[in-house]
Kinemage of the C-alpha trace (Angstrom):
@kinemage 1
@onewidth
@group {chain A} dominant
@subgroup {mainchain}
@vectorlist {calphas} color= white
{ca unk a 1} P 81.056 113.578 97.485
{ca unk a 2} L 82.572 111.374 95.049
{ca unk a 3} L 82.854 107.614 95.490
{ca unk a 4} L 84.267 104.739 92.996
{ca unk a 5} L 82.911 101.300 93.943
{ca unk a 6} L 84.638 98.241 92.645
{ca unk a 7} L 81.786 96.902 90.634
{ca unk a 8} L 81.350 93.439 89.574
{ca unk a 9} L 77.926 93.418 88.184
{ca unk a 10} L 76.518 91.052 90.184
{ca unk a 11} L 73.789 91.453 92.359
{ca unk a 12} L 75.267 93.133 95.411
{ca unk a 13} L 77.633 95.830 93.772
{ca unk a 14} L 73.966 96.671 90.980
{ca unk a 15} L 72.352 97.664 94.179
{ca unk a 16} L 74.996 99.715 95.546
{ca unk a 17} L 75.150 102.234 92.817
{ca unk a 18} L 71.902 103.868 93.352
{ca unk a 19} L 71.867 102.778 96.720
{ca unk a 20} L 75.188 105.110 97.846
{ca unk a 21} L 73.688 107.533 95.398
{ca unk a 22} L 70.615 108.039 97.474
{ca unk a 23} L 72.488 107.691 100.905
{ca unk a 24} L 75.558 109.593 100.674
{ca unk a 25} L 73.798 112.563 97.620
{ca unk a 26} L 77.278 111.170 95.697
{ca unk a 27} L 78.555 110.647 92.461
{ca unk a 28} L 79.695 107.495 91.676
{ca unk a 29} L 82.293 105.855 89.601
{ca unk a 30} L 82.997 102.214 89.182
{ca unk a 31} L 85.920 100.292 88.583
{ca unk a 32} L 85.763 96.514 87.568
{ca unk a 33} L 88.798 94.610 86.914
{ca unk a 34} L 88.611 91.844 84.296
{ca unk a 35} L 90.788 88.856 86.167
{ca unk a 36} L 89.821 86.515 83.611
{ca unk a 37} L 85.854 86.149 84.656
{ca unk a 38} L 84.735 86.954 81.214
{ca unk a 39} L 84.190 90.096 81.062
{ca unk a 40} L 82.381 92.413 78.065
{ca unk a 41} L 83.956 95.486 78.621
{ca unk a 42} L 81.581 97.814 77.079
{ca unk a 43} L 78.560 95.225 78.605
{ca unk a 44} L 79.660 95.899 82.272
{ca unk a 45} L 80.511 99.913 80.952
{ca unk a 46} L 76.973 100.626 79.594
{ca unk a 47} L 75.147 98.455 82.884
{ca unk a 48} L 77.366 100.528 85.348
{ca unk a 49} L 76.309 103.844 83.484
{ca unk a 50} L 72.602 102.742 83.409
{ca unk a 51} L 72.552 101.718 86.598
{ca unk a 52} L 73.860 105.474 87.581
{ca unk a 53} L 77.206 105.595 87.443
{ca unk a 54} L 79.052 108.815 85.973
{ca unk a 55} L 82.408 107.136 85.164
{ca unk a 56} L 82.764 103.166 84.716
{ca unk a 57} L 86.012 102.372 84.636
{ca unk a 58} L 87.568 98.678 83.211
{ca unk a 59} L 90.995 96.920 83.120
{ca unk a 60} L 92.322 93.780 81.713
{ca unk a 61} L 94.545 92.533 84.834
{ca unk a 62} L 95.077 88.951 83.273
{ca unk a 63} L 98.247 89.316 82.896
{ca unk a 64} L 98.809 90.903 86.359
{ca unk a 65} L 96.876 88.721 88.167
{ca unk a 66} L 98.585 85.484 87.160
{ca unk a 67} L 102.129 86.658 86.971
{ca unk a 68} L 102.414 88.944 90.950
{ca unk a 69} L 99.711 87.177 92.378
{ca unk a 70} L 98.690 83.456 91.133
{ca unk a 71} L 101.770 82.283 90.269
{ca unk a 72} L 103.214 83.463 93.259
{ca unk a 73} L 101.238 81.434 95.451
{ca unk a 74} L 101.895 78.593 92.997
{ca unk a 75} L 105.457 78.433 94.014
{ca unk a 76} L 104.613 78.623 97.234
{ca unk a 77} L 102.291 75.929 97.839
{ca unk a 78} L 99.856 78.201 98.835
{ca unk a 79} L 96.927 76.266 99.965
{ca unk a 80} L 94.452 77.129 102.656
{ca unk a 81} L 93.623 74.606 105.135
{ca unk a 82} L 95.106 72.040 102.183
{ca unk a 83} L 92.599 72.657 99.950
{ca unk a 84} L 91.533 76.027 98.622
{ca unk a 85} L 94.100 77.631 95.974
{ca unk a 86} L 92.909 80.896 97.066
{ca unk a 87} L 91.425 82.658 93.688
{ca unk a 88} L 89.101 85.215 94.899
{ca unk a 89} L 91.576 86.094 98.245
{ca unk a 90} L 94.468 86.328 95.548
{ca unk a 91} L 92.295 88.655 93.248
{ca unk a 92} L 91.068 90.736 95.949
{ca unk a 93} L 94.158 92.511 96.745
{ca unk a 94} L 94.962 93.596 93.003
{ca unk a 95} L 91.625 94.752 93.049
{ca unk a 96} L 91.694 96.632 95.892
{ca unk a 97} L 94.918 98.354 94.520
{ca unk a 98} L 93.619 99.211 90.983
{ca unk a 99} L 90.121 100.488 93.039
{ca unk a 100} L 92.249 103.320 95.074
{ca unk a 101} L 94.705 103.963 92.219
{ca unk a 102} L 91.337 105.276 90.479
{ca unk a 103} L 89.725 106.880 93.376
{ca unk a 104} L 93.008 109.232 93.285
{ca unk a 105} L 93.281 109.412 89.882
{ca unk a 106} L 89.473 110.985 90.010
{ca unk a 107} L 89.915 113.109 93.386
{ca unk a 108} L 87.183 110.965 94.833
{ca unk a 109} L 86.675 110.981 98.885
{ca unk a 110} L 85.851 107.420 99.420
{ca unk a 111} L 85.833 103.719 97.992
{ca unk a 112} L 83.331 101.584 98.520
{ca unk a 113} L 82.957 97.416 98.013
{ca unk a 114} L 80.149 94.503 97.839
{ca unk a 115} L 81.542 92.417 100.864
{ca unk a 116} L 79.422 91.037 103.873
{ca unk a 117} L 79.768 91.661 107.446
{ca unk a 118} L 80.596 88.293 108.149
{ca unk a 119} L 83.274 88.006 104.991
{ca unk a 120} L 86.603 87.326 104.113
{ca unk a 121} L 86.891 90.203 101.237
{ca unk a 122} L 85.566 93.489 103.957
{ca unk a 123} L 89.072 92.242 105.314
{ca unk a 124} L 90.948 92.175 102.139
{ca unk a 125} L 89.618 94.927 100.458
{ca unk a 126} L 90.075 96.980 103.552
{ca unk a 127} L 93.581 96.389 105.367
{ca unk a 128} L 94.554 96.726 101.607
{ca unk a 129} L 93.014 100.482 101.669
{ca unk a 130} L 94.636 100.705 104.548
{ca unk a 131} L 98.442 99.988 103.340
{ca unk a 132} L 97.901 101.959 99.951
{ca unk a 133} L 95.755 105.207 100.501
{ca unk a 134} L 94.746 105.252 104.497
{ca unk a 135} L 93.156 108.862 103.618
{ca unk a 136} L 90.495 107.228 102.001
{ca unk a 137} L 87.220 106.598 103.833
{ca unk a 138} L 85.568 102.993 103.091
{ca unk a 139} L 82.370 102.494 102.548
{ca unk a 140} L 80.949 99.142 103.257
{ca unk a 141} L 76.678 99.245 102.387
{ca unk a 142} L 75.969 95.359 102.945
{ca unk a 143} L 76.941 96.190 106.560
{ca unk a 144} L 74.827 98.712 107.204
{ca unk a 145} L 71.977 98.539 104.526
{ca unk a 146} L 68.376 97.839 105.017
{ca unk a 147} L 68.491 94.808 102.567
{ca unk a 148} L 69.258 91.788 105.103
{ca unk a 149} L 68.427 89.029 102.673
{ca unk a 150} L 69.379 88.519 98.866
{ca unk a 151} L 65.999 88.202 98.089
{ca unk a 152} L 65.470 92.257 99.704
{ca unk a 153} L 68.254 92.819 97.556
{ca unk a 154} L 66.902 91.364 94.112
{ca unk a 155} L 63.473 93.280 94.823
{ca unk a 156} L 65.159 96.592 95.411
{ca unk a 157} L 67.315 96.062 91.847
{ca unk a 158} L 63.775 94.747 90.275
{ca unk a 159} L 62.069 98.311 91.290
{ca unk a 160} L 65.218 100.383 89.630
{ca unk a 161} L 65.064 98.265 86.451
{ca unk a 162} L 68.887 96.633 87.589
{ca unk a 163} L 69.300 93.571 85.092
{ca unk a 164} L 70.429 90.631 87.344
{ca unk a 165} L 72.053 87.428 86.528
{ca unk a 166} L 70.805 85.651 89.022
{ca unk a 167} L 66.791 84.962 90.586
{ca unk a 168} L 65.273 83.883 93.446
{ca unk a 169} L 65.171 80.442 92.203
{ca unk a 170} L 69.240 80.590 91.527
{ca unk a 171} L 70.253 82.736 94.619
{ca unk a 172} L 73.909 81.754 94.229
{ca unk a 173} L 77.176 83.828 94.854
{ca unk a 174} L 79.766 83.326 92.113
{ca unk a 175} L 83.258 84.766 91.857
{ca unk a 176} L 84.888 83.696 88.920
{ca unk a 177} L 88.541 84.258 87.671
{ca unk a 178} L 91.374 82.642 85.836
{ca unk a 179} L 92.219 80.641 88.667
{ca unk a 180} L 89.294 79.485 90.109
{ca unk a 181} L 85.499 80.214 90.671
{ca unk a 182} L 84.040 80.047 94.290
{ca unk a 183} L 80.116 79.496 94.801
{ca unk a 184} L 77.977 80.023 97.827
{ca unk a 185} L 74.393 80.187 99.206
{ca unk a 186} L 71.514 79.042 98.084
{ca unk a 187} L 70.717 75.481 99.569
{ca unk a 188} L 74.362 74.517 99.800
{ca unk a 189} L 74.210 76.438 103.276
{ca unk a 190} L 72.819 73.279 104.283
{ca unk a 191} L 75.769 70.612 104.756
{ca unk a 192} L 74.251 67.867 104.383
{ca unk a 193} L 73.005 68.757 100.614
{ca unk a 194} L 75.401 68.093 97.597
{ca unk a 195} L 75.653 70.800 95.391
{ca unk a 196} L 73.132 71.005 92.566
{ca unk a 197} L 74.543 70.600 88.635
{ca unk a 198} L 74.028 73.960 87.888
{ca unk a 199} L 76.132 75.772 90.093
{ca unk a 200} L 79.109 74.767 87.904
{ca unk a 201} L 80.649 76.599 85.784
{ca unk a 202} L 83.983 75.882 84.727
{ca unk a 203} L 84.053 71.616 85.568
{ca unk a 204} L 81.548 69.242 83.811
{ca unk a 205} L 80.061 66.277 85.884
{ca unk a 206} L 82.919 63.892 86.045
{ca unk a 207} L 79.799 61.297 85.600
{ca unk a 208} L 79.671 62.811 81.867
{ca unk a 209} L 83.662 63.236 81.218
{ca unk a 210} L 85.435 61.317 78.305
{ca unk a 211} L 85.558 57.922 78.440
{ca unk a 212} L 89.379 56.751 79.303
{ca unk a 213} L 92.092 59.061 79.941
{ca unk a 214} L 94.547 61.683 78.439
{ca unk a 215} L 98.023 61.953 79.873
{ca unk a 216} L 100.092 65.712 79.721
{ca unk a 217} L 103.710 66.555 80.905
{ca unk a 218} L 104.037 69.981 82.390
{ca unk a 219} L 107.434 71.912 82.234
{ca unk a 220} L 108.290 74.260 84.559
{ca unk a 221} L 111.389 76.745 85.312
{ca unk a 222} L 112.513 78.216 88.792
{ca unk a 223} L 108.798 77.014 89.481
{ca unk a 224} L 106.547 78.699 87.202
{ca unk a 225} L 105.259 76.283 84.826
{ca unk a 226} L 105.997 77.268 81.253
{ca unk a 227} L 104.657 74.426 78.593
{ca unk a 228} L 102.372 71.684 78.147
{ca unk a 229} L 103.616 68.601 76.416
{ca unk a 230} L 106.634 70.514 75.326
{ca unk a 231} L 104.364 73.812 73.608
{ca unk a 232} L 105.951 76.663 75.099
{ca unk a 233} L 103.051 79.229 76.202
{ca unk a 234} L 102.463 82.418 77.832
{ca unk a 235} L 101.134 82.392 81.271
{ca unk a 236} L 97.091 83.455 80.874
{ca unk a 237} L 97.075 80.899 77.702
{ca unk a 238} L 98.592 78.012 79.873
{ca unk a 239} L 96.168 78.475 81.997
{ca unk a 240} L 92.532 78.871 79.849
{ca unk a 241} L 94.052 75.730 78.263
{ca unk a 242} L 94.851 73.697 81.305
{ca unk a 243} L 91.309 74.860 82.496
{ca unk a 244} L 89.454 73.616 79.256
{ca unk a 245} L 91.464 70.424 79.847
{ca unk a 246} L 91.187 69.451 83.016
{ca unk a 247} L 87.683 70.654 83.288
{ca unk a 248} L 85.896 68.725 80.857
{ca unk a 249} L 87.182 65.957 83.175
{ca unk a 250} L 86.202 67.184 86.152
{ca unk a 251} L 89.055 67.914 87.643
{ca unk a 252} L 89.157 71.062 89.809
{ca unk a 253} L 86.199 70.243 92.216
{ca unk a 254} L 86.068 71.308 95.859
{ca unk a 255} L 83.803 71.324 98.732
{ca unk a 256} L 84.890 72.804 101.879
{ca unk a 257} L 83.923 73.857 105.438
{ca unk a 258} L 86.439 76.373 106.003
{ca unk a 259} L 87.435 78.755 108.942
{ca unk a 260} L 86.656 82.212 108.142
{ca unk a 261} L 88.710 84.994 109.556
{ca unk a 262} L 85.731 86.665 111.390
{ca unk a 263} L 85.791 82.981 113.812
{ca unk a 264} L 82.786 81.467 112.063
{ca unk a 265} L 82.852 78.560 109.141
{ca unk a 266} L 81.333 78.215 105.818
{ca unk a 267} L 80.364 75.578 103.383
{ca unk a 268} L 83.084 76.620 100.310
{ca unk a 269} L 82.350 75.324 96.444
{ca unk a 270} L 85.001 75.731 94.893
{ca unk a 271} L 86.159 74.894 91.242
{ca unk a 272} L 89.645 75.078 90.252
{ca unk a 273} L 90.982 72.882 87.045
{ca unk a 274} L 94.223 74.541 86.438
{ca unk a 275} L 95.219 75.332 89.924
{ca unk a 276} L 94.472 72.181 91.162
{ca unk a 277} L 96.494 69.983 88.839
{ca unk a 278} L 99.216 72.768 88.835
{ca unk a 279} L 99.725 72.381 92.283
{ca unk a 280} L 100.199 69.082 92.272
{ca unk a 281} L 102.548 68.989 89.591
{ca unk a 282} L 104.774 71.821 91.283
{ca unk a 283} L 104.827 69.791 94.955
{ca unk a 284} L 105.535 66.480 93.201
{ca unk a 285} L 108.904 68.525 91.049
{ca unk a 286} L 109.853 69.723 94.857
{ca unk a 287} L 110.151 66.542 95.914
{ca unk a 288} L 112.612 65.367 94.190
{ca unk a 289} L 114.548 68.595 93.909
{ca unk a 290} L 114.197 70.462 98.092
{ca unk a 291} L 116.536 68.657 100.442
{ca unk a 292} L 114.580 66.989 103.311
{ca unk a 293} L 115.350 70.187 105.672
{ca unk a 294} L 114.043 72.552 103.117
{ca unk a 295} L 110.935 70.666 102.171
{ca unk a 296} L 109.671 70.302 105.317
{ca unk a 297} L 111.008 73.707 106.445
{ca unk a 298} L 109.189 75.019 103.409
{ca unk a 299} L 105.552 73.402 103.972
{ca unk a 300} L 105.603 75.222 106.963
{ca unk a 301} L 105.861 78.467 105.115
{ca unk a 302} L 103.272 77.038 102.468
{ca unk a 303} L 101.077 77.125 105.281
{ca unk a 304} L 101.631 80.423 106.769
{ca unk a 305} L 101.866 82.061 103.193
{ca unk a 306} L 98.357 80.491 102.855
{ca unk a 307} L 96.463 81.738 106.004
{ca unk a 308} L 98.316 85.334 105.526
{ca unk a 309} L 96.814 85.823 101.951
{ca unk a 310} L 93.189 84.328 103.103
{ca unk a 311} L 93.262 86.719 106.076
{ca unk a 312} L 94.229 89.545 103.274
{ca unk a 313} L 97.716 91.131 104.621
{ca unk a 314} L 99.254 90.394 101.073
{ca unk a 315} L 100.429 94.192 101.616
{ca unk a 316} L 102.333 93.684 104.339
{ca unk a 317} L 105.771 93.191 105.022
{ca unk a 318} L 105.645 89.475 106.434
{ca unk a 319} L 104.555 88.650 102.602
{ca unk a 320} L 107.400 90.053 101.664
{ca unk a 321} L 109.887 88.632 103.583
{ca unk a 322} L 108.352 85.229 102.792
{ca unk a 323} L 107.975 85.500 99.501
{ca unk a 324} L 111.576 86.568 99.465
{ca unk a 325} L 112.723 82.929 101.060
{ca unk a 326} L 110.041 81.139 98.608
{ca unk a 327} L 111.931 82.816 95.514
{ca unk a 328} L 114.993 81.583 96.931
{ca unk a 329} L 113.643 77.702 97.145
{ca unk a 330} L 112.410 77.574 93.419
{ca unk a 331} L 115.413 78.328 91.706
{ca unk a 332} L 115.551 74.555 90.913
{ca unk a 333} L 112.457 73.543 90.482
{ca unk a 334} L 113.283 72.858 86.986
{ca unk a 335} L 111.939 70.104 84.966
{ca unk a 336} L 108.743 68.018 83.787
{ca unk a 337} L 106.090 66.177 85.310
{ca unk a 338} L 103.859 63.692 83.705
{ca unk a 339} L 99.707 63.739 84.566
{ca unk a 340} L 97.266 61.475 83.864
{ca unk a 341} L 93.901 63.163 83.996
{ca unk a 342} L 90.726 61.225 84.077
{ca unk a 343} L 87.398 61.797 85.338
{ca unk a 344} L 86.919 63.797 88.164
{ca unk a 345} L 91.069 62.906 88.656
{ca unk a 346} L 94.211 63.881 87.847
{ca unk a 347} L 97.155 61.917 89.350
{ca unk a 348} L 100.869 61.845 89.039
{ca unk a 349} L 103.165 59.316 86.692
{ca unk a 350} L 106.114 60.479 85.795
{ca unk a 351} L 108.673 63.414 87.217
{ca unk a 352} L 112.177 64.136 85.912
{ca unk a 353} L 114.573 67.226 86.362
{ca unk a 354} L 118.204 68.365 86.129
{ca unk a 355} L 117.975 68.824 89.708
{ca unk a 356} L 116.622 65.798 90.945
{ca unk a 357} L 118.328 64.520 94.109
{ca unk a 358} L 117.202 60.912 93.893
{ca unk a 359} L 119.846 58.603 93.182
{ca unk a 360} L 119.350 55.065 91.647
{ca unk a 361} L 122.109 53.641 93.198
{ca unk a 362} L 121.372 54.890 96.466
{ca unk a 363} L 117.568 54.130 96.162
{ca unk a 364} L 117.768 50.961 94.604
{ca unk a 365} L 117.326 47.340 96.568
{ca unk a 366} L 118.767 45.420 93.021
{ca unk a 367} L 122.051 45.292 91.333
{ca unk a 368} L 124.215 48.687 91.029
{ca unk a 369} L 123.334 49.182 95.092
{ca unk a 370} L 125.916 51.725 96.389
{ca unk a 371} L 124.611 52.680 99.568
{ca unk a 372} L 126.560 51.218 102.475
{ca unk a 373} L 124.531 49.413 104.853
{ca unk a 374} L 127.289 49.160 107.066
{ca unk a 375} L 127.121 52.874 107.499
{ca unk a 376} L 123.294 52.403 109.337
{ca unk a 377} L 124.818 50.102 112.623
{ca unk a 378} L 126.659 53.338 113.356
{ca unk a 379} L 123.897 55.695 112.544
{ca unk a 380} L 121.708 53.853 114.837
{ca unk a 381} L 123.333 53.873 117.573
{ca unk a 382} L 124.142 57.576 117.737
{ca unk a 383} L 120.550 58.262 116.459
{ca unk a 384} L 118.972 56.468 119.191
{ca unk a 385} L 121.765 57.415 122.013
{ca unk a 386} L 119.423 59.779 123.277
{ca unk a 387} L 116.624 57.595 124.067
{ca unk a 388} L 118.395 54.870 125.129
{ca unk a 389} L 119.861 57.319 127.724
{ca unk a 390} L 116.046 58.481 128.670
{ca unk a 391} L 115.198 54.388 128.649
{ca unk a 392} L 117.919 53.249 131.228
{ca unk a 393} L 117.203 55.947 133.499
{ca unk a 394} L 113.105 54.708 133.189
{ca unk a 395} L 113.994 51.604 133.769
{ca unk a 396} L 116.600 52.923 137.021
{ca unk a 397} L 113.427 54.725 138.506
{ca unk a 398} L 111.479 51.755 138.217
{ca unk a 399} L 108.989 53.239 135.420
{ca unk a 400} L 108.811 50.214 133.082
């Protein structure tokens, strides 16, 4: 039997290697996909092969990642439950893609993945296998393996010689990419406890940022943001940089209890420096470019779009078919936006475009007013006719 495992090097895919090796008599081959975590490409190569992999397998999917997948859900306004900019649920289905892509190109029989039980990603990684190659068998070992508690785990990696980057001290899960980085475990289960300094990675303690505050326009076209402070720059470069920025400031922080797919909630940590302030640039350019039935008509779909990426249908055709009427809403969202970013803050002052619907002469209450108030009498009264219908037959029935 041949099986590739999406491999991450962490603690849970280091124990699967030897682990589906001894279970399933299988050769193993890993894929990892580099979405901007930091990863040493012949590092993770030569600890997959020690660890007992035949093949190891790694792709730069920067690129990828942020132009079908992040920015995407950038014009969308993609946000789960208001907060989350979705990093590791928008990685996981390019992932999942490039993992059975391999598993053909190698003749293998199965995949297998790192997810919990109780997990978003079992449901990513899976209804993704699912749309792309249902002939493959999945293999999920943290399901059904007799390591119940990380610290099982990091003893049964300490016996085979596995290097770890974590310890029992440290027990944290971290998925890192270009977009965000999402922590968990450790004594942040409890939700009363703030989360310790060191599980940050890419935000510094806004205690600790720069004193005052620096101020950056960001330029965007059809919705995809294209420049800082007029410097034209390719997508994966606009973001490291907007990440170094806004995280030395602390900007990007988020701590969430959020609804799980499987019906139970979590305690999220979430970082985010880049997506945070870039979705708050992109909503602030739709408001003054959507027309009031499309804005609220589209935070509806921002919504939806959301929860269908968390719950990991991004295959499917409802995606799709939204995504089709999202492309269809940016094509003006033109134009700049001005952010001030302080510590642990980064707040709105200035947004212009071509587009823009506001009017000073209709908005204004000073000189050069041009909207007639004579109009509103009028208005009113057709506005309100159907309620002052409903009120006079209240009143008729004796109900006031």
């Amino acid at each position: 039997m041949k099986i590739v495992c999406a491999y991450s090097g962490g603690l849970d895919t280091s124990c699967m290697i030897p682990w589906l090796s001894e279970h399933y008599d299988a050769e193993i081959v890993t894929y990892t996909g580099d979405l901007g975590q930091g990863v040493e490409t012949e590092a993770i190569r030569h600890k997959a092969l020690s660890t007992g992999a035949s093949l190891a397998f790694v792709d730069d999917l920067r690129d990828r990642f942020v132009n079908e997948f992040c920015f995407p859900a950038l014009r969308a306004g993609a946000l789960y439950e208001g907060l989350y900019p979705l990093h590791t649920a928008l990685g996981r289905p390019l992932l999942a893609q490039r993992l059975c892509e391999v598993a053909e190109e190698v003749g293998a029989d199965a995949i297998a993945h790192g997810c919990t039980g109780k997990g978003n990603d079992q449901v990513r990684f899976e209804v993704a296998a699912q749309c792309l190659a249902p002939h493959l068998k999945v293999l999920a070992p943290l399901r059904t393996w007799e390591l119940r508690t990380r610290e099982q785990e990091i003893d049964y990696a300490i016996a085979r010689g596995i290097e770890l980057p974590i310890t029992k001290e440290k027990p944290y899960s971290i998925d890192e990419n270009i977009w965000g980085c999402a922590i968990e475990c450790g004594e942040m289960e409890n939700l009363w406890t703030e989360p310790p300094p060191d599980v940050w990675r890419m935000t510094k303690d806004p205690a600790e940022a720069p004193k005052g505050s620096v101020e950056i326009t960001l330029s965007f076209a059809k919705g995809l943001p294209v420049a800082i402070d007029g410097e034209s720059l390719p997508p994966v470069l606009l973001l490291e940089r907007l990440n170094k920025l806004a995280g030395d400031y602390g900007v990007g922080r988020i701590d969430m209890v959020e609804n799980r797919v499987v019906g139970l909630k979590s305690r999220e940590v979430y970082e985010g420096p880049a997506a945070v302030v870039l979705h708050q640039a992109h909503r602030e350019l739709e408001r003054i470019v959507l027309d009031r039935p499309t804005s609220h008509y589209k935070a509806k779909i921002s919504h939806d779009f959301a929860t269908l990426v968390y719950d990991g249908l991004w295959f499917g055709p409802l995606r799709e078919a939204m995504q089709a009427f999202i492309e269809q809403t940016q094509e003006q969202v033109t134009g700049d936006v001005r952010v001030r970013i302080s510590a642990g803050l980064s707040r709105v002052t200035g947004r212009r475009s071509p587009y823009s619907m506001y009017d000073d002469g209709l908005a204004t209450y000073s000189d050069g007013d041009t909207f007639d108030h004579t109009a509103a009498e009028g208005f009113l009264k057709l506005y309100g006719l159907n309620y002052a219908t409903w009120g006079r037959v209240k009143r008729r029935m004796g109900q006031h």
